[in-house]
Biopython code that builds the backbone (N, CA, C, O; Angstrom):
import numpy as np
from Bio.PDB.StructureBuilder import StructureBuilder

atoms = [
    (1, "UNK", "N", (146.591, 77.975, 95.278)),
    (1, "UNK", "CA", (145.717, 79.124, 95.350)),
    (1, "UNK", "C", (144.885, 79.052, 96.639)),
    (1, "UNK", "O", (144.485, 77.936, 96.967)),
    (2, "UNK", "N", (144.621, 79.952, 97.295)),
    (2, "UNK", "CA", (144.155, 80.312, 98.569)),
    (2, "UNK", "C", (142.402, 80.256, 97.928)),
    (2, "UNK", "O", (141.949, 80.755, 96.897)),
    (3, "UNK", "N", (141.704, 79.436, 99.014)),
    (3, "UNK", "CA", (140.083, 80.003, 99.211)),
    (3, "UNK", "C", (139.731, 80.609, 99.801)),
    (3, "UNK", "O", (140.473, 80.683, 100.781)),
    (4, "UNK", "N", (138.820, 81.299, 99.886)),
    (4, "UNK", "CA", (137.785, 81.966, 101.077)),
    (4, "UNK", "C", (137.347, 80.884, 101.756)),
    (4, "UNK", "O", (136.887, 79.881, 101.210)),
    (5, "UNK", "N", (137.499, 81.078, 103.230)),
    (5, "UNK", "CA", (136.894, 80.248, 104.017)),
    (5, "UNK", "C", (135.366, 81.003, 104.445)),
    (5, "UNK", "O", (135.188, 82.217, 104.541)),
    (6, "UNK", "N", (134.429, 80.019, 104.647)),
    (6, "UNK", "CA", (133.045, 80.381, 104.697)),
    (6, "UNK", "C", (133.167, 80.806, 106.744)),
    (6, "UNK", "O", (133.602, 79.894, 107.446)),
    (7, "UNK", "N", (132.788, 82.067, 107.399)),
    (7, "UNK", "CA", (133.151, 81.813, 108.878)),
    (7, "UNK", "C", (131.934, 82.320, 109.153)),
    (7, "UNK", "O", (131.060, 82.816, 108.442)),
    (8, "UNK", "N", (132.043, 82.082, 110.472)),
    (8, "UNK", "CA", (130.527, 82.717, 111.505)),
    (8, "UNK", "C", (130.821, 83.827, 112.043)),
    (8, "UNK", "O", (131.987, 84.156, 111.826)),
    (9, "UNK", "N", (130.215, 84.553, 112.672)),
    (9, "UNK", "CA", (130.789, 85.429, 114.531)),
    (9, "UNK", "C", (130.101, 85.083, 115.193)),
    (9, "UNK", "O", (128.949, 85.031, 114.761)),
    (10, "UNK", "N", (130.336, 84.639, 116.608)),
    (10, "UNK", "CA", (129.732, 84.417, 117.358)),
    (10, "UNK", "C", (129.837, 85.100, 118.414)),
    (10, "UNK", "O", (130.988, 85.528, 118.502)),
    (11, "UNK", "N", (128.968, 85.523, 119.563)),
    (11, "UNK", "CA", (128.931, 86.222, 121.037)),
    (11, "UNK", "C", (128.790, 85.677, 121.618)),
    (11, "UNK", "O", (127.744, 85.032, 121.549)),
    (12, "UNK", "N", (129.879, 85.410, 122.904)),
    (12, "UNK", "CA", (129.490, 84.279, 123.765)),
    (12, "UNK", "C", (129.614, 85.126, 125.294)),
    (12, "UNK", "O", (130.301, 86.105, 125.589)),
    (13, "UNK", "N", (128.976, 84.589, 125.837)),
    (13, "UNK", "CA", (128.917, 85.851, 127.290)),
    (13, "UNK", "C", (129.310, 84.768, 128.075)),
    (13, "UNK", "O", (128.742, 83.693, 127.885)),
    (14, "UNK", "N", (130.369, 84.877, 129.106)),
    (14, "UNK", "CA", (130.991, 84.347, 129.935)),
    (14, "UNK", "C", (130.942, 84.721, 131.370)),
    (14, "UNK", "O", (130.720, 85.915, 131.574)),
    (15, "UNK", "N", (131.118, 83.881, 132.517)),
    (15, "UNK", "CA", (130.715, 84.187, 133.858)),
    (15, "UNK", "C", (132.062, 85.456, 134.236)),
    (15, "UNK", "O", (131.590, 86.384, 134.893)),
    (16, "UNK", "N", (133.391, 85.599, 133.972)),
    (16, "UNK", "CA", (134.516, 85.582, 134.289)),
    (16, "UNK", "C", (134.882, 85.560, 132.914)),
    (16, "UNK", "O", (134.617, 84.748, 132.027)),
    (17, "UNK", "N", (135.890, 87.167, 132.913)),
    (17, "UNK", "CA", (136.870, 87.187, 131.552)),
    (17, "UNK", "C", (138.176, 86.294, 131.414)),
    (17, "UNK", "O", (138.793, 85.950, 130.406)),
    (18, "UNK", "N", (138.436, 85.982, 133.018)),
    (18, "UNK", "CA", (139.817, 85.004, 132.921)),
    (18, "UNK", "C", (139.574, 83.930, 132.285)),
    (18, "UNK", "O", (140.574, 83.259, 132.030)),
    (19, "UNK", "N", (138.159, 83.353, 131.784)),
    (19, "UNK", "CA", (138.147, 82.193, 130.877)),
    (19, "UNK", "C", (138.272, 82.071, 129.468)),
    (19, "UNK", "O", (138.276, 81.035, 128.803)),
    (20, "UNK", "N", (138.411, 83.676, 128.951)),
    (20, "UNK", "CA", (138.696, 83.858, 127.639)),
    (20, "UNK", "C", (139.646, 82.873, 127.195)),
    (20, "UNK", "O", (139.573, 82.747, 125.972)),
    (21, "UNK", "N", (140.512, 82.124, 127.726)),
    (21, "UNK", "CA", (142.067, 81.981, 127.247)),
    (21, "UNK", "C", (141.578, 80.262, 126.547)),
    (21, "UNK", "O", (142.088, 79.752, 125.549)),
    (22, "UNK", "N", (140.331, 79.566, 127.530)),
    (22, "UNK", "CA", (140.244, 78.324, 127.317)),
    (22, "UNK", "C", (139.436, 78.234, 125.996)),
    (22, "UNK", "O", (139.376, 77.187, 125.352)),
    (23, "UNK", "N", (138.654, 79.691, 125.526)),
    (23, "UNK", "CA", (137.617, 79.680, 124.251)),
    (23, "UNK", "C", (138.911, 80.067, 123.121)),
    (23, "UNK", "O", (138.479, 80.800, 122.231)),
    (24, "UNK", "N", (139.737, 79.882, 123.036)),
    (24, "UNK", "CA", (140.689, 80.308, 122.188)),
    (24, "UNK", "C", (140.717, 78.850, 121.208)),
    (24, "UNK", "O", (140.903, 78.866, 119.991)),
    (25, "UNK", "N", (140.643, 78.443, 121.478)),
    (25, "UNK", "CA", (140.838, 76.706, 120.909)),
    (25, "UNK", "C", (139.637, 76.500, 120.194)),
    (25, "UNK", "O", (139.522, 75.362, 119.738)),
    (26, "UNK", "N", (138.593, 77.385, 119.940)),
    (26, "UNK", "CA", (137.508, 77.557, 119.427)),
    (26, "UNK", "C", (137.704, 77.757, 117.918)),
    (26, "UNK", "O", (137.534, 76.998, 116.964)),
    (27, "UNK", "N", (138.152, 79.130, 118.026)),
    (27, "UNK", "CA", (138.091, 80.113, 116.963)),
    (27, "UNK", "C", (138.827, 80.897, 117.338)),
    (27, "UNK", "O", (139.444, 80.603, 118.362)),
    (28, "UNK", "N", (139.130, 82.403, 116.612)),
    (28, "UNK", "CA", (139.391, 83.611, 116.174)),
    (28, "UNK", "C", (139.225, 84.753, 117.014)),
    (28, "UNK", "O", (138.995, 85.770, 116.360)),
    (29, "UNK", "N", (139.279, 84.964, 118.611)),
    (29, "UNK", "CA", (138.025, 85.772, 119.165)),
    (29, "UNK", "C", (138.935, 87.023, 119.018)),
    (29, "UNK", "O", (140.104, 87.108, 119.395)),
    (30, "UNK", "N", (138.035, 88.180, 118.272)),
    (30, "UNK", "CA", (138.153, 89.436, 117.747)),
    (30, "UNK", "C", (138.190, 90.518, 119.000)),
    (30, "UNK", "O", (139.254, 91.127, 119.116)),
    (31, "UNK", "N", (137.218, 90.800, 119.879)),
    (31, "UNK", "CA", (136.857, 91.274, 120.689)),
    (31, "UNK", "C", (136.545, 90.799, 122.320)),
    (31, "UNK", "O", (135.715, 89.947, 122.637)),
    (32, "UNK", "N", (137.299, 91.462, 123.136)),
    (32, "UNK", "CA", (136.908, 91.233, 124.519)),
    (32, "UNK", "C", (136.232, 91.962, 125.301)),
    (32, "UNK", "O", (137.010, 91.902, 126.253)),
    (33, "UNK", "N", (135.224, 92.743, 125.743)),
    (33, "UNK", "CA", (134.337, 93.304, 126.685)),
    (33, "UNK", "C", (134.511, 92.936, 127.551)),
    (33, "UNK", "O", (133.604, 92.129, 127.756)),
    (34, "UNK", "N", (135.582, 92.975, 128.894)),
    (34, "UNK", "CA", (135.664, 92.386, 130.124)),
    (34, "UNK", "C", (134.561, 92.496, 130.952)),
    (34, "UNK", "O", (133.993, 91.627, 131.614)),
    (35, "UNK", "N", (134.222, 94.242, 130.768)),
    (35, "UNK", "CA", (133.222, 94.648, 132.082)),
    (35, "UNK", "C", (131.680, 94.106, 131.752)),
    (35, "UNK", "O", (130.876, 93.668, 132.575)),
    (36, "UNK", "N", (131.530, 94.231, 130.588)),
    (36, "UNK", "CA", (130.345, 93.269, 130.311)),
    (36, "UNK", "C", (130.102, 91.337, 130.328)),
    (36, "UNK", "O", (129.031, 90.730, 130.349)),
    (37, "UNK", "N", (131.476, 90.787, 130.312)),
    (37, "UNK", "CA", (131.945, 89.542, 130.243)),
    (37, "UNK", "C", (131.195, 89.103, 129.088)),
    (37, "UNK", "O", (130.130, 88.487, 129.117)),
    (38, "UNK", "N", (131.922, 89.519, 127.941)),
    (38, "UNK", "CA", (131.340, 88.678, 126.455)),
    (38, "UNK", "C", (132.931, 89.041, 125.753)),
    (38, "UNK", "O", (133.779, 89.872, 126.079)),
    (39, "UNK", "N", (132.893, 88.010, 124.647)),
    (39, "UNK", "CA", (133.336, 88.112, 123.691)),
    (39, "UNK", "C", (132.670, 87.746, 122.372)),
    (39, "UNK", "O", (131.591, 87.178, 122.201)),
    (40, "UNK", "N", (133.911, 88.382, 121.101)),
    (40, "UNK", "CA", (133.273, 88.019, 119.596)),
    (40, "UNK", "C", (134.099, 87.308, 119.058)),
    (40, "UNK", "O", (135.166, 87.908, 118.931)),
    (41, "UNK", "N", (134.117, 86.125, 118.610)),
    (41, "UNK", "CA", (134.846, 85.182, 117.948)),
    (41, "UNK", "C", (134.062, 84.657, 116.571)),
    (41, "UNK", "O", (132.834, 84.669, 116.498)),
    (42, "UNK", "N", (134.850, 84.234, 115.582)),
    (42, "UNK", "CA", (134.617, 83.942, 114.330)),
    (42, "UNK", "C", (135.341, 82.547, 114.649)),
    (42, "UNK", "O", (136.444, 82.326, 115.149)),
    (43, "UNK", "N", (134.057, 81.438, 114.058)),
    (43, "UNK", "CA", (134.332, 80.767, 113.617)),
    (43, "UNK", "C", (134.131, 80.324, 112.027)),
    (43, "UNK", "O", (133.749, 81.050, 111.110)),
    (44, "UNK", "N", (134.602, 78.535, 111.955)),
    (44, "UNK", "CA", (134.398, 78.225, 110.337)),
    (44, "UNK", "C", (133.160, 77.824, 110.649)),
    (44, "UNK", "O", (132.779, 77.477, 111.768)),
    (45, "UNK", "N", (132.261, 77.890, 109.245)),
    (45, "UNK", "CA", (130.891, 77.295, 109.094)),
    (45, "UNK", "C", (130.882, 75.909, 109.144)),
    (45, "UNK", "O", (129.842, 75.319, 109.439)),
    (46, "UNK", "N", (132.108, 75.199, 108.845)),
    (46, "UNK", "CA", (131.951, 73.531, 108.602)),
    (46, "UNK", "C", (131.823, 72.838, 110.176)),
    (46, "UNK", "O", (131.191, 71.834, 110.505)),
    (47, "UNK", "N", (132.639, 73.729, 110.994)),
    (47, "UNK", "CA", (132.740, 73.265, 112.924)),
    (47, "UNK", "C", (131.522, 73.893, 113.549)),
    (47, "UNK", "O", (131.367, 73.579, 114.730)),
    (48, "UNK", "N", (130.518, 74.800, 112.979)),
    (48, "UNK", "CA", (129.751, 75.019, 113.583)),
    (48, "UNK", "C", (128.781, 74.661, 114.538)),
    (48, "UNK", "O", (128.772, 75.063, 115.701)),
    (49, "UNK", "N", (127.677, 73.627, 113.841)),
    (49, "UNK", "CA", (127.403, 72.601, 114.659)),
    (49, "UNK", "C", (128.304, 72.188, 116.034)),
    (49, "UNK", "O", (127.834, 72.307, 117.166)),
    (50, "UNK", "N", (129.444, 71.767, 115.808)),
    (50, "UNK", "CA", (130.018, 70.941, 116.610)),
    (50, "UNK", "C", (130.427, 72.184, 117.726)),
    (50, "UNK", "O", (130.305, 72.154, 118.950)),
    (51, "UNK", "N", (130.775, 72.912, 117.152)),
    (51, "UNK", "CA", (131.495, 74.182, 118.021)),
    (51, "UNK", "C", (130.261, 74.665, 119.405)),
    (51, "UNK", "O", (130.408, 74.905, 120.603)),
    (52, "UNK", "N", (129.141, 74.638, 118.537)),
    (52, "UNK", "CA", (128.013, 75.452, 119.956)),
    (52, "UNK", "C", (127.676, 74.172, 120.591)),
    (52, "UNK", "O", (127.437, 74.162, 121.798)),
    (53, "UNK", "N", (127.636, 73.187, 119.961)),
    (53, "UNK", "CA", (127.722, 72.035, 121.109)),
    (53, "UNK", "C", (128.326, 71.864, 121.859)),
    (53, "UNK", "O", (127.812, 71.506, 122.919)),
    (54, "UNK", "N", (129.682, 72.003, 121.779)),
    (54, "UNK", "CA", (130.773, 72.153, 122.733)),
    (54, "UNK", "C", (131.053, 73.382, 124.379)),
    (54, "UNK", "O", (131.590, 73.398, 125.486)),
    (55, "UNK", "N", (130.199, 74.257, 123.399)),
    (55, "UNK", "CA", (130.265, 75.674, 123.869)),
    (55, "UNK", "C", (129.114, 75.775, 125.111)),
    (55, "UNK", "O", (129.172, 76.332, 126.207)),
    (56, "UNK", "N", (128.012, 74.966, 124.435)),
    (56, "UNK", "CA", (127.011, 75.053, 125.395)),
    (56, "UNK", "C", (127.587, 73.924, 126.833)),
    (56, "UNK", "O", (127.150, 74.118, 127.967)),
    (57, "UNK", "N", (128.623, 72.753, 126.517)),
    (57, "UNK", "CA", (129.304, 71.935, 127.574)),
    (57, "UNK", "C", (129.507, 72.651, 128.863)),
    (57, "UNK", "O", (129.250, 72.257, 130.001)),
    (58, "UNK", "N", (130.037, 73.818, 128.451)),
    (58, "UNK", "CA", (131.179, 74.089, 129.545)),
    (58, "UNK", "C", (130.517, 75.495, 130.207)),
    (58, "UNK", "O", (130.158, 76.560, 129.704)),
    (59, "UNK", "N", (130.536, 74.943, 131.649)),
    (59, "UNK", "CA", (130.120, 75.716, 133.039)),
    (59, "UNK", "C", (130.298, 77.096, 133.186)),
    (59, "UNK", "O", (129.525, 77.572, 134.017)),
    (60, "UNK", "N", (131.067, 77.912, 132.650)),
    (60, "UNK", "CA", (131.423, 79.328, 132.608)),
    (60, "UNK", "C", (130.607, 80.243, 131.121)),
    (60, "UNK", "O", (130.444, 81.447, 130.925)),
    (61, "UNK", "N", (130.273, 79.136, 130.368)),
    (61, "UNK", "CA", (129.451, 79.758, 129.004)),
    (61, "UNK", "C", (127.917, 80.365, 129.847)),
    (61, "UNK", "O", (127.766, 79.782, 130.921)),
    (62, "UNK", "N", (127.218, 81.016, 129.652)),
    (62, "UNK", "CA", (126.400, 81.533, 129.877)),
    (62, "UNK", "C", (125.159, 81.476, 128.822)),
    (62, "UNK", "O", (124.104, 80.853, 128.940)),
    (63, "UNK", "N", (125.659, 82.426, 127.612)),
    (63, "UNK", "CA", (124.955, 82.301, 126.812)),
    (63, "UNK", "C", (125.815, 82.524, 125.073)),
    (63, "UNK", "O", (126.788, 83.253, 124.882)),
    (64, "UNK", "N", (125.320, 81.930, 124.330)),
    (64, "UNK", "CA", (126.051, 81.892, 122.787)),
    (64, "UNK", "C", (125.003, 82.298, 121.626)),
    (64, "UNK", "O", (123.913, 81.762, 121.425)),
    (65, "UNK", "N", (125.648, 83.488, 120.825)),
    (65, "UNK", "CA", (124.596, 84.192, 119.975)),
    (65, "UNK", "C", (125.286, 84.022, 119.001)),
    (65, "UNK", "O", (126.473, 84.321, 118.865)),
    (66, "UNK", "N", (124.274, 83.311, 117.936)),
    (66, "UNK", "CA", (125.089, 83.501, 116.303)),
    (66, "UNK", "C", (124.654, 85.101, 115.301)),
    (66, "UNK", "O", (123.558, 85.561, 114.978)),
    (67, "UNK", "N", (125.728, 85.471, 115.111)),
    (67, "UNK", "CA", (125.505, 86.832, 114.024)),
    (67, "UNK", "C", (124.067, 86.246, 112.961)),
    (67, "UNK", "O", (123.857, 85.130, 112.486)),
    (68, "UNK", "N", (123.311, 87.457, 112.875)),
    (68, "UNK", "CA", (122.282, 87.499, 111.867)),
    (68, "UNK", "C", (122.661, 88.628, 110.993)),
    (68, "UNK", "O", (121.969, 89.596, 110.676)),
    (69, "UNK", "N", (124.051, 88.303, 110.607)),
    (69, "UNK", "CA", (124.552, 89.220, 109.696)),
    (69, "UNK", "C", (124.169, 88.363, 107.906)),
    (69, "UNK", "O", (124.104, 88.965, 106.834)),
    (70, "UNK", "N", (124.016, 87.153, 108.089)),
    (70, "UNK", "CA", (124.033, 86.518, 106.679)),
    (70, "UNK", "C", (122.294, 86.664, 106.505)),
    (70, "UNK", "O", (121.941, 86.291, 105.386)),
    (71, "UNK", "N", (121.284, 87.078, 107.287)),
    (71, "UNK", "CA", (120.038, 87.045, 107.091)),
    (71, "UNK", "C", (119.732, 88.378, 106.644)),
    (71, "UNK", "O", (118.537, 88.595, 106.443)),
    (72, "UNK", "N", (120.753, 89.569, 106.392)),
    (72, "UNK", "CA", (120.174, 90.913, 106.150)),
    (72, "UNK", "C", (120.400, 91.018, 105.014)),
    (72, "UNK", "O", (121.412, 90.528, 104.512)),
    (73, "UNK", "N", (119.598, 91.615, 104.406)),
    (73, "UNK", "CA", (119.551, 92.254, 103.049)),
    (73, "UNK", "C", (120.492, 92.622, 102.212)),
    (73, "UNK", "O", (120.364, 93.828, 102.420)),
    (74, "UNK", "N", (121.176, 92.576, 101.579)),
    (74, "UNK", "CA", (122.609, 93.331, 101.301)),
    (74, "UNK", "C", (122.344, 93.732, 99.721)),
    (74, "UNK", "O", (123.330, 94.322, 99.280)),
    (75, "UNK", "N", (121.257, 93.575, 98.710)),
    (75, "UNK", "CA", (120.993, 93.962, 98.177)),
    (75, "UNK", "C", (120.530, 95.283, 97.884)),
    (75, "UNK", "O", (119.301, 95.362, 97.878)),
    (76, "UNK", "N", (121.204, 96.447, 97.615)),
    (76, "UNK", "CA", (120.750, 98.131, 97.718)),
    (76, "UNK", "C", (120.242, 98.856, 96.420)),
    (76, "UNK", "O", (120.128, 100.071, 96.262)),
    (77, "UNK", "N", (119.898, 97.621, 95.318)),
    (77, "UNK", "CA", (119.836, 98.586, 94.036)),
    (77, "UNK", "C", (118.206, 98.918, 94.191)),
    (77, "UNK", "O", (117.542, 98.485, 95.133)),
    (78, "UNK", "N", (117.684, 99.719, 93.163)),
    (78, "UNK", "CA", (116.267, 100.515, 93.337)),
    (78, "UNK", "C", (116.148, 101.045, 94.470)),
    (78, "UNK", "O", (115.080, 101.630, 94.656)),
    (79, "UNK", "N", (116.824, 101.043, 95.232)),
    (79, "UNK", "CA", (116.286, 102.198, 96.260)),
    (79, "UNK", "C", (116.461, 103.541, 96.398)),
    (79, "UNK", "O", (117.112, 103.969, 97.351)),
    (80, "UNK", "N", (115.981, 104.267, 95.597)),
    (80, "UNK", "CA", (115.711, 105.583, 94.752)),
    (80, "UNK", "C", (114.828, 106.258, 95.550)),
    (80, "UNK", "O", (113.745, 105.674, 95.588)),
    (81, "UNK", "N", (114.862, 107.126, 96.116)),
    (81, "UNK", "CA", (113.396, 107.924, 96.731)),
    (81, "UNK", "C", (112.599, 108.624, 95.367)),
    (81, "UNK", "O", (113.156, 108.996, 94.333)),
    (82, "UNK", "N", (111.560, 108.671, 95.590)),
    (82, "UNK", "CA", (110.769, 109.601, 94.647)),
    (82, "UNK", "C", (110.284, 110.513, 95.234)),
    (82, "UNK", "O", (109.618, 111.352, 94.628)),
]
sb = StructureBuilder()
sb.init_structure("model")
sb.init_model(0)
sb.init_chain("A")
sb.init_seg("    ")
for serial, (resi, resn, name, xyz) in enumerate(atoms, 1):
    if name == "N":
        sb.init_residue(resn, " ", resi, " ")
    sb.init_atom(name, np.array(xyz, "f"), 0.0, 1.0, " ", f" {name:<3s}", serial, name[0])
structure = sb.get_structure()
């Protein structure tokens, strides 16, 4: 039987899109924005740690943003206008 794997997304903004190919060994990357130089990649929660450590290593990373998608609310009941 198959699990759900627990994953991240991450945004990582890069100097140069030709380096997309070496962040592949990362994770999952979903999205490329050349003209802006970012991408969106999903990683697993268990490599996390280790993953932005890695990420922050290397000379062409710029900057690395974790989704604050697990900090929003997702609860919608009572919200009823009166």
């Amino acid at each position: 039987m198959m699990s759900i794997v627990e994953r991240t997304q991450l945004i990582i903004y890069i100097k140069s899109p030709k380096h997309e190919r070496q962040l592949r060994k990362f994770g999952h990357i979903v999205h490329i924005n050349r003209s802006e130089k970012w991408l969106s990649m999903y990683i697993n929660n268990d490599k996390l740690e280790w993953t932005l450590e890695q990420l922050e290593k290397l000379k062409f990373v710029t900057n690395v943003v974790s989704s604050s998608y697990k900090l929003l609310k997702k609860d919608y009941s009572n919200t009823s206008v009166e």
